[in-house]
Structure formats: structure tokens, C-alpha cells
Backbone as CSV, one residue per row, in Angstrom:
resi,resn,N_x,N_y,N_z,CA_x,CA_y,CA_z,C_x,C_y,C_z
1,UNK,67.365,153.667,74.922,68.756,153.323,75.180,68.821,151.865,75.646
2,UNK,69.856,151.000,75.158,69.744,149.523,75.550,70.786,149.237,76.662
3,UNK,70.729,148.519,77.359,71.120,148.109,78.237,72.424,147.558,77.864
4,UNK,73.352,147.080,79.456,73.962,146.184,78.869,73.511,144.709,78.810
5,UNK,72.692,144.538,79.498,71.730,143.175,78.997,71.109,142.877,78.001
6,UNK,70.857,144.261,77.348,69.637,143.718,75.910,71.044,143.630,75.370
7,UNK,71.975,144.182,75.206,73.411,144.343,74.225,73.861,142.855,73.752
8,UNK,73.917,142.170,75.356,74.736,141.049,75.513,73.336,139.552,75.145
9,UNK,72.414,140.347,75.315,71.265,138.797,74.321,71.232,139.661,73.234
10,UNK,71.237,140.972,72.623,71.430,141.231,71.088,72.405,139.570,70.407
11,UNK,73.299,140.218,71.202,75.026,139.534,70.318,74.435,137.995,70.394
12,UNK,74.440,137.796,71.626,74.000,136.101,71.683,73.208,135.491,70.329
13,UNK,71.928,136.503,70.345,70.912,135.799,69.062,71.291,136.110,67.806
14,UNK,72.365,136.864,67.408,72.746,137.283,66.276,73.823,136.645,65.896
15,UNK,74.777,136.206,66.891,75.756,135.225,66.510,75.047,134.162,66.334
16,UNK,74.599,133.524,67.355,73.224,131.771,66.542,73.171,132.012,65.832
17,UNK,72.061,132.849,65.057,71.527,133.077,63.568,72.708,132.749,62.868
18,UNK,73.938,133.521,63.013,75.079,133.215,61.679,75.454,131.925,61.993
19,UNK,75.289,131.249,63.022,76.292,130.240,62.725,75.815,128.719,62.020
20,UNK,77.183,128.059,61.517,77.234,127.121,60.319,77.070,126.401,61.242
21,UNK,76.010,125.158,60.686,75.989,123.221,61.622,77.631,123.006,62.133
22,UNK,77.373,122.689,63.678,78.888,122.133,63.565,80.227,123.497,64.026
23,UNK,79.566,124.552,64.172,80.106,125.711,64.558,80.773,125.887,66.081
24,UNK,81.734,126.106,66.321,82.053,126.584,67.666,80.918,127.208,68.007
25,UNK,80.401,127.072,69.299,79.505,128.006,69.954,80.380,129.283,70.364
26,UNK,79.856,130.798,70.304,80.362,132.327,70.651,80.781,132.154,71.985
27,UNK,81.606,132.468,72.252,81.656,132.658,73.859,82.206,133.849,74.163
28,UNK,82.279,134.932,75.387,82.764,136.096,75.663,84.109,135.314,77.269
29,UNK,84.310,134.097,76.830,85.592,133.645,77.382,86.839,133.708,76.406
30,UNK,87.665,134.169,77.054,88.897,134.321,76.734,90.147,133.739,77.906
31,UNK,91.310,133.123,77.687,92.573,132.924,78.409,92.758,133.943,79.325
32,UNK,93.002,135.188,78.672,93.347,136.192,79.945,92.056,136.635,80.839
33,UNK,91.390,136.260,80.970,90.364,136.521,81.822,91.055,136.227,83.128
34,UNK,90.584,136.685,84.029,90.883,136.295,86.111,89.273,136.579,86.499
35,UNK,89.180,134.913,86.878,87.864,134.323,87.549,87.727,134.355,88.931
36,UNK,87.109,135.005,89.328,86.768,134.475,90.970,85.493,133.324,91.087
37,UNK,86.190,132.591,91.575,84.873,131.499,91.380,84.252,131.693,92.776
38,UNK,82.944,131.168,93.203,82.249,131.272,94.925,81.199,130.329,94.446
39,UNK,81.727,129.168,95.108,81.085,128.133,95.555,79.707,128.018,97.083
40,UNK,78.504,127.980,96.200,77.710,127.968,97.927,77.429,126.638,97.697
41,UNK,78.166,125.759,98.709,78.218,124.413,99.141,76.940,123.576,99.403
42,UNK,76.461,123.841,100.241,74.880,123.902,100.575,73.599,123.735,99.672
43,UNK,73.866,124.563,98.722,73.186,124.858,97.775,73.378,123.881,96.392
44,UNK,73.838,123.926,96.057,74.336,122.931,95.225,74.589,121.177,95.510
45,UNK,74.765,121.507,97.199,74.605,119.710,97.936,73.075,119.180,97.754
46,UNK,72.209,120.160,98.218,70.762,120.075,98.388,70.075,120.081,97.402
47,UNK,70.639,120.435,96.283,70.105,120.284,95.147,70.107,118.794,94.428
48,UNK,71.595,118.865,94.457,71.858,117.344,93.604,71.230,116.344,94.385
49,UNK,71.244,116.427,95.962,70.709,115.565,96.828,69.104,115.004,96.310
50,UNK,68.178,116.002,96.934,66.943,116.138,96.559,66.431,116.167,95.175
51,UNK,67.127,116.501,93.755,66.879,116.284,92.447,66.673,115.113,92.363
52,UNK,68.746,114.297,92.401,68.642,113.264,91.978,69.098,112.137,92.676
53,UNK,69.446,112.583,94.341,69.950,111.550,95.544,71.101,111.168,95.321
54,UNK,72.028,112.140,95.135,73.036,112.135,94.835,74.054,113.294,95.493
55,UNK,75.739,113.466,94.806,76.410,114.250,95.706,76.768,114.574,93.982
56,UNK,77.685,116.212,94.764,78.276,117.108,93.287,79.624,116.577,93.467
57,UNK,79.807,116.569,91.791,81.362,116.863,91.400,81.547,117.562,91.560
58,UNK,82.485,118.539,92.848,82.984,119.766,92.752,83.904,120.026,91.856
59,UNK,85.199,119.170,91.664,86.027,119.475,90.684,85.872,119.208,89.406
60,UNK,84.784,119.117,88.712,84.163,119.244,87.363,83.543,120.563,87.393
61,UNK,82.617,121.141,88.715,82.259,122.554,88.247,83.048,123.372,88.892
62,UNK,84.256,123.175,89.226,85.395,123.900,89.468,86.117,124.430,88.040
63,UNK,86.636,123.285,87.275,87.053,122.875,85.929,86.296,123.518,84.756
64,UNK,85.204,123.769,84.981,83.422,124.038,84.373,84.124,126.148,84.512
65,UNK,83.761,125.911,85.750,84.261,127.358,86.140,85.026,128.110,85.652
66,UNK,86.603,127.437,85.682,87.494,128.621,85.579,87.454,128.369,84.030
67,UNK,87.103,127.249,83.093,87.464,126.896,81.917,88.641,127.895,80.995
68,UNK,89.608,127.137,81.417,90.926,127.874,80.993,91.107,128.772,80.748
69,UNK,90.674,129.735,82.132,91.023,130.675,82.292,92.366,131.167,83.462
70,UNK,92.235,132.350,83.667,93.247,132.361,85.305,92.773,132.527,86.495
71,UNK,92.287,131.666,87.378,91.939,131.529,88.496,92.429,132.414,89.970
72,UNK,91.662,133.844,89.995,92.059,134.302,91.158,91.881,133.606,92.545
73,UNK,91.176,133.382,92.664,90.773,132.670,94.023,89.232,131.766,93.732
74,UNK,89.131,130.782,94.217,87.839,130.053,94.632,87.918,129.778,95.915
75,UNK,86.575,130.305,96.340,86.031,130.020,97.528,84.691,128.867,97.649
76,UNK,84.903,127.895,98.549,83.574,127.028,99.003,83.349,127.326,100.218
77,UNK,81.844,127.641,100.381,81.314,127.867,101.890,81.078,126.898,102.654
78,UNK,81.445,126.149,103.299,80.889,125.165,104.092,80.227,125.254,105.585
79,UNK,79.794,124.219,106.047,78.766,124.202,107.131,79.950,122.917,108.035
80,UNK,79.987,123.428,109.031,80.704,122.361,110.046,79.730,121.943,110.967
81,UNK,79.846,120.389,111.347,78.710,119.880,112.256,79.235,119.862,113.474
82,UNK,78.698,118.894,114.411,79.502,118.987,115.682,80.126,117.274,115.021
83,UNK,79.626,116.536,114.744,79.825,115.101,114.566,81.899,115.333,113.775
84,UNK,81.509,116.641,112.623,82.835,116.822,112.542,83.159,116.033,111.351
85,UNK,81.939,115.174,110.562,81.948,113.845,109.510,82.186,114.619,108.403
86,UNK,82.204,115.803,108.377,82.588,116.943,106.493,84.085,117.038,106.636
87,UNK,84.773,116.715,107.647,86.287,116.860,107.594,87.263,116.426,106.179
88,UNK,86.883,115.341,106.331,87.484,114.576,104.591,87.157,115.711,103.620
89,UNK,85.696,115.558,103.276,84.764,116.711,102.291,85.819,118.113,101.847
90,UNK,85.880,118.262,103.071,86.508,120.096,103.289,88.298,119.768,102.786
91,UNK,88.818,118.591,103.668,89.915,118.389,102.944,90.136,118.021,101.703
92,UNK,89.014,117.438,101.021,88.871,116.710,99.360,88.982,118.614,98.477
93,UNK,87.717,119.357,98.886,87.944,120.618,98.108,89.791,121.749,98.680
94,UNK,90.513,121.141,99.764,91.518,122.303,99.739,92.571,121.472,98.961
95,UNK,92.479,120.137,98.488,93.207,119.431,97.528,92.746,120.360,96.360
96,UNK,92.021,120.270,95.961,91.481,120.642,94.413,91.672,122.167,94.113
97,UNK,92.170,123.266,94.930,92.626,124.372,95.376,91.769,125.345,95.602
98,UNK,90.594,124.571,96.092,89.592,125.701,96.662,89.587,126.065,98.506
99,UNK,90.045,126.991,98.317,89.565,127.492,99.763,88.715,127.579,100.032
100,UNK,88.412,127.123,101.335,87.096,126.857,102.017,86.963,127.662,102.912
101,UNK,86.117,128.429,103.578,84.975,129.056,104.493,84.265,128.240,105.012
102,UNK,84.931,128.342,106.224,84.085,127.597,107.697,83.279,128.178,108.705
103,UNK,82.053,127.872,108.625,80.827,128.340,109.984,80.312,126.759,110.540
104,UNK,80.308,126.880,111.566,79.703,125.966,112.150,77.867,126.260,112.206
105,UNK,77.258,125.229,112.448,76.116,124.994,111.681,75.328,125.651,113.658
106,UNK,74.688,126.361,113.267,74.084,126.965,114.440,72.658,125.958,114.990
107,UNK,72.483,125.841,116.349,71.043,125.132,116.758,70.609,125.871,117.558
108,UNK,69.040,126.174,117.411,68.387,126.876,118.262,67.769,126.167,119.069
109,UNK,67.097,126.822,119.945,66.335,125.977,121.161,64.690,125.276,120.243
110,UNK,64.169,124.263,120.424,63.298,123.198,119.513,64.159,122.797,118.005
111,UNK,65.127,122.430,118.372,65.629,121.689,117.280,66.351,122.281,116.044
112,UNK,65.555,123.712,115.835,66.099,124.577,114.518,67.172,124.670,113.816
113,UNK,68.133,124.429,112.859,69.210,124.692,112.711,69.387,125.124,111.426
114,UNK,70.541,125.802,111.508,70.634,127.120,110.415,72.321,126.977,109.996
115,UNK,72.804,127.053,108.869,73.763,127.419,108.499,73.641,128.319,107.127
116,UNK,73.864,129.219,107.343,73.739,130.143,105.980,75.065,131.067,105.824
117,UNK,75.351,131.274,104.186,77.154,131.798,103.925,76.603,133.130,102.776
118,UNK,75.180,133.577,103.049,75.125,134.759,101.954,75.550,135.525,101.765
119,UNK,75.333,136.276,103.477,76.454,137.802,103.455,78.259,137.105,103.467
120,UNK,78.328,136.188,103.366,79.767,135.838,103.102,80.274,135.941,102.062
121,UNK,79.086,134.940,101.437,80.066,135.181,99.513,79.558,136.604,99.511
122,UNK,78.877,137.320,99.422,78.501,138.663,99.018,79.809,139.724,99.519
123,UNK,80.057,139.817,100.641,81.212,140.586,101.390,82.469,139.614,100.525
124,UNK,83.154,138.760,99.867,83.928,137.757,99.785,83.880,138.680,98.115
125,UNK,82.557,138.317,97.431,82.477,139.213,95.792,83.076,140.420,96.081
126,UNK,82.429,141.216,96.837,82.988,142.474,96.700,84.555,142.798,97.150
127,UNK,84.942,141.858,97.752,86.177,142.465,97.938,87.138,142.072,97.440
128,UNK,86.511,141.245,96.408,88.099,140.375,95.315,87.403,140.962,93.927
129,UNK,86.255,141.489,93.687,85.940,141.824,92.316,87.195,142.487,91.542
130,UNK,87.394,143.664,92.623,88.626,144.795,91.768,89.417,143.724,91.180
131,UNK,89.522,142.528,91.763,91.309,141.701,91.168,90.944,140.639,89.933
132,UNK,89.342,140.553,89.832,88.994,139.850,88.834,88.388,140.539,87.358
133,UNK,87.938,139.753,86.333,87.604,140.356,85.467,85.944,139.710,84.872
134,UNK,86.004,138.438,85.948,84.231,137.865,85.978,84.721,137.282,87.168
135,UNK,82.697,136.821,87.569,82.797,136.543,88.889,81.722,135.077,88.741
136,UNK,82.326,133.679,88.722,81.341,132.855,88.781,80.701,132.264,89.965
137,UNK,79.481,132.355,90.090,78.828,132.209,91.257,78.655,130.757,91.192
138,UNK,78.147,129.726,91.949,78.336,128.263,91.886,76.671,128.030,92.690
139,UNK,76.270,128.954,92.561,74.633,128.938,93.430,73.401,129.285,92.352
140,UNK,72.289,128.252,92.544,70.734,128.678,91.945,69.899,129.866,93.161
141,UNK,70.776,130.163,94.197,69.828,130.962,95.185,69.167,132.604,94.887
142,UNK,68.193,132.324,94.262,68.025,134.420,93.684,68.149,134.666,95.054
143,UNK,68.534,135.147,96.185,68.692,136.034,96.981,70.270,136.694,96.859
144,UNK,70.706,136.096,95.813,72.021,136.633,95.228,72.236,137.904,93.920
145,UNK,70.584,137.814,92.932,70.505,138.739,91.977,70.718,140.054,92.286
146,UNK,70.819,140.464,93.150,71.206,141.756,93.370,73.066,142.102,93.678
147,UNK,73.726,140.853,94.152,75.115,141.035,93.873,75.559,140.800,92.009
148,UNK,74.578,139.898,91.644,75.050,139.876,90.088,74.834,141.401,89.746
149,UNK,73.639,141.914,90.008,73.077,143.022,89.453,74.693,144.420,89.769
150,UNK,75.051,144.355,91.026,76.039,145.186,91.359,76.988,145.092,90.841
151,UNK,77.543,143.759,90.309,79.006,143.111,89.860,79.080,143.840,88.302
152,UNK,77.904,143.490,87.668,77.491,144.115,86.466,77.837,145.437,86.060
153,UNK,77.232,145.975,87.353,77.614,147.394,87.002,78.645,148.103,87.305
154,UNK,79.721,147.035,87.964,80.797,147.741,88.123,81.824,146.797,86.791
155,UNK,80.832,146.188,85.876,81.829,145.906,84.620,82.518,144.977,84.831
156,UNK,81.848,143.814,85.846,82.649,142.402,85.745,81.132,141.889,85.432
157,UNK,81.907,140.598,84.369,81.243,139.571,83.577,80.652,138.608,84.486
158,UNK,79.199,138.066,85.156,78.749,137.522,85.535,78.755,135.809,85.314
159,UNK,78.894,135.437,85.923,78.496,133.505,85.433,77.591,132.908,86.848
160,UNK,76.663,132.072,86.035,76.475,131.473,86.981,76.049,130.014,86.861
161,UNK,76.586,129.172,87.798,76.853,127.716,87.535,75.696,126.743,88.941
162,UNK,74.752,126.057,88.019,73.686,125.970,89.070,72.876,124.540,88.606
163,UNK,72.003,124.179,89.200,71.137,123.159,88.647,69.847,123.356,88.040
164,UNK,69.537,124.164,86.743,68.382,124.734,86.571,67.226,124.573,87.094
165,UNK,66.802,123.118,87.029,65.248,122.847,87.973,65.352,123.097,88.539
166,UNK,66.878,123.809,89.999,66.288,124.501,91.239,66.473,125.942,91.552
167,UNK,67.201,126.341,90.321,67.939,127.801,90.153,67.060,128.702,90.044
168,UNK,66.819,129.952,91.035,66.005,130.999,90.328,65.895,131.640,89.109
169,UNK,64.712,131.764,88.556,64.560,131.914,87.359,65.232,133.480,86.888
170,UNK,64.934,134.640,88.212,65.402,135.739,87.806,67.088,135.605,88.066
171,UNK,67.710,134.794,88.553,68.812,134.921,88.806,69.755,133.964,87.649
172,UNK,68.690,133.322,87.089,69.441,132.882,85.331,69.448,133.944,84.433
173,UNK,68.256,134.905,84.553,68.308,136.273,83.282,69.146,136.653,83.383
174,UNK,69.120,137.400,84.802,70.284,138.328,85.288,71.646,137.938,85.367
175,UNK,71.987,137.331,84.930,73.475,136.605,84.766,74.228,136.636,83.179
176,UNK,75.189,137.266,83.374,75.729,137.355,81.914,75.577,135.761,81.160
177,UNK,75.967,134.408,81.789,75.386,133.422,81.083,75.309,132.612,82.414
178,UNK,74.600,131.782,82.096,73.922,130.548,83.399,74.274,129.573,82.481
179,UNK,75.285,128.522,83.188,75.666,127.122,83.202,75.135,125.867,83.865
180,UNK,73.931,125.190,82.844,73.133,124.535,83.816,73.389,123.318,83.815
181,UNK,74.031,122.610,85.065,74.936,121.532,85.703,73.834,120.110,85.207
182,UNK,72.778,120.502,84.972,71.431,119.141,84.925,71.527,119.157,83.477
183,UNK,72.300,119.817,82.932,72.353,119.326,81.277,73.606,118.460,80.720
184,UNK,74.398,118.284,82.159,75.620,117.339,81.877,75.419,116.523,83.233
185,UNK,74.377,116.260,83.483,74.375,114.902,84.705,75.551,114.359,85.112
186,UNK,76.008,113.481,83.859,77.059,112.161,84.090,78.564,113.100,84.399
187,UNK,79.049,114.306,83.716,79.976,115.749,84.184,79.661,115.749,85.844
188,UNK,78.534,116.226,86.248,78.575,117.259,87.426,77.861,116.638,89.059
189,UNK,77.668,115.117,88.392,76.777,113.975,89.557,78.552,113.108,90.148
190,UNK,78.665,112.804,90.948,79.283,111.916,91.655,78.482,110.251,91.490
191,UNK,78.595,109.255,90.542,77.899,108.093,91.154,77.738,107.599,92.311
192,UNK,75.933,107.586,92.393,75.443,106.352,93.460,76.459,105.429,93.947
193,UNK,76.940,105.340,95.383,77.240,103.853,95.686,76.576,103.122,95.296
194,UNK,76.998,101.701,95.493,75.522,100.631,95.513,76.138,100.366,96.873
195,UNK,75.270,99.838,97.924,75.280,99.573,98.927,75.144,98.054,99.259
């Protein structure tokens, strides 16, 4: 018995094969779709940072995201400092109409500090899935494959929008399709100042 994963790379490699040079690529997007997009902020900062020393276009993989579709809600997780310097940041994404999720960034005693939003978007998926019809995740973190894995099986369409060189590998399979942000650099990079 096949899955709905072998189903959905059946169709994938069988549509390639037919198609003519120059062909629309297949897509299982449609207009009436309702997207929940979930942005992990963090994840996607630290990436572009450390890849390529750089900052993300959020509103390109916002744009990337809902791709004309109907936008139930987007959420970005953010990390608040004490310095308070992400204020602009946080106001730049509630311009662009993403709601943001605020934790302040925790310090332990020797320096440690922690800000993490997993069980957030996870509790955040599950409780807007019913109103959507896919759910695009905006994170390479596999400690998330098991909410794709759940979303799946309750028959919403997976996406996930990430930087491949840092994206888990099982959490690209497991995704109805993975959108990898390092194959449109000049799209999904913010330019270098020069200083």
C-alpha cells in the first residue's frame, strides 16, 4: 500500500517526465488555498547570518509563502533583548502583516542564554490548522518533522521554506515540497551594507 508520500513523489516524477522544454513547472498550488505561514525568526536569521553574513528578506519569503494564495494568518517568532535594538525589526515585520510572537531572550547564571519558539509554533500549527488548507513552515530545524508528520495526517499540505545547506535533511523529505531560499540568493538575502 503506498503512502501519501510515495503518491505525492509518484506524481512529482511523472509529471517531469511529461513535461515539454519551457513548461510550467506542476504545482499542487492553487488561489483558493488558506496558508498559515510560521516564521522561526531565529532560524532563518542564523542561517543567512553564518552562511552568507548577511540578514533575510522576510517579505520575499513571506511573498514566496503565501504565493497567491489566501493568507490565514502569519506568524514570526521573535526573541526580545534587554538592549530592546529588534524594536524597528519587529515593527518592519507587523508592517508587512505578520504577526509577531514575543519572548524575551532568557539568561542563566555563567552567561547562558536561550531563546527558543518550538513548542510555540507547534501549539500555534495546531490550533489554526482546522482554518487552513497548508501549513508553511519558514524553518530548516528537523526538531519540527514530527509536526509536518502530524499536519500530514490530518490532510493539510505541508511547505517548507528554509536555507538548504542548513535545513534538515529529514525535514526536506518529509515535507510535501521544500523551498530552498539559497537557490534565489539575490530574492531572499537583504544586501551587505558597505560600511
Amino acid at each position: 500500500m503506498k503512502t501519501r508520500k510515495d503518491l505525492m513523489k509518484l506524481l512529482k516524477k511523472s509529471d517531469s517526465e511529461s513535461e515539454q522544454p519551457g513548461a510550467p513547472e506542476y504545482s499542487l498550488k492553487h488561489a483558493e488555498q488558506r496558508v498559515l505561514v510560521l516564521i522561526d525568526v531565529q532560524n532563518l536569521y542564523h542561517s543567512a547570518k553564518n552562511l552568507y553574513g548577511t540578514r533575510v528578506n522576510f517579505s520575499a519569503i513571506l511573498k514566496t509563502a503565501v504565493s497567491n494564495r489566501k493568507l490565514v494568518r502569519a506568524f514570526a517568532y521573535v526573541i526580545r533583548t534587554k538592549t530592546g535594538e529588534e524594536k524597528l525589526f519587529f515593527e518592519a515585520l507587523t508592517k508587512l502583516g505578520i504577526e509577531t510572537r514575543v519572548k524575551d531572550l532568557q539568561e542563566f547564571y555563567g552567561g547562558v542564554k536561550k531563546g527558543d519558539w518550538d513548542v510555540g509554533i507547534v501549539i500555534d500549527a495546531i490550533r489554526v490548522a482546522s482554518s487552513c488548507d497548508v501549513v508553511c513552515l519558514c524553518s530548516g530545524d528537523g526538531d519540527f518533522v514530527p509536526l509536518i508528520e502530524y499536519l500530514e495526517n490530518k490532510g493539510k499540505r505541508t511547505e517548507v521554506i528554509a536555507f538548504g545547506r542548513s535545513a534538515s535533511a529529514k525535514l526536506k523529505e518529509e515535507a510535501d515540497e521544500f523551498i530552498d531560499l539559497g537557490s534565489s540568493l539575490q530574492n531572499y538575502l537583504l544586501k551587505k551594507s558597505s560600511k
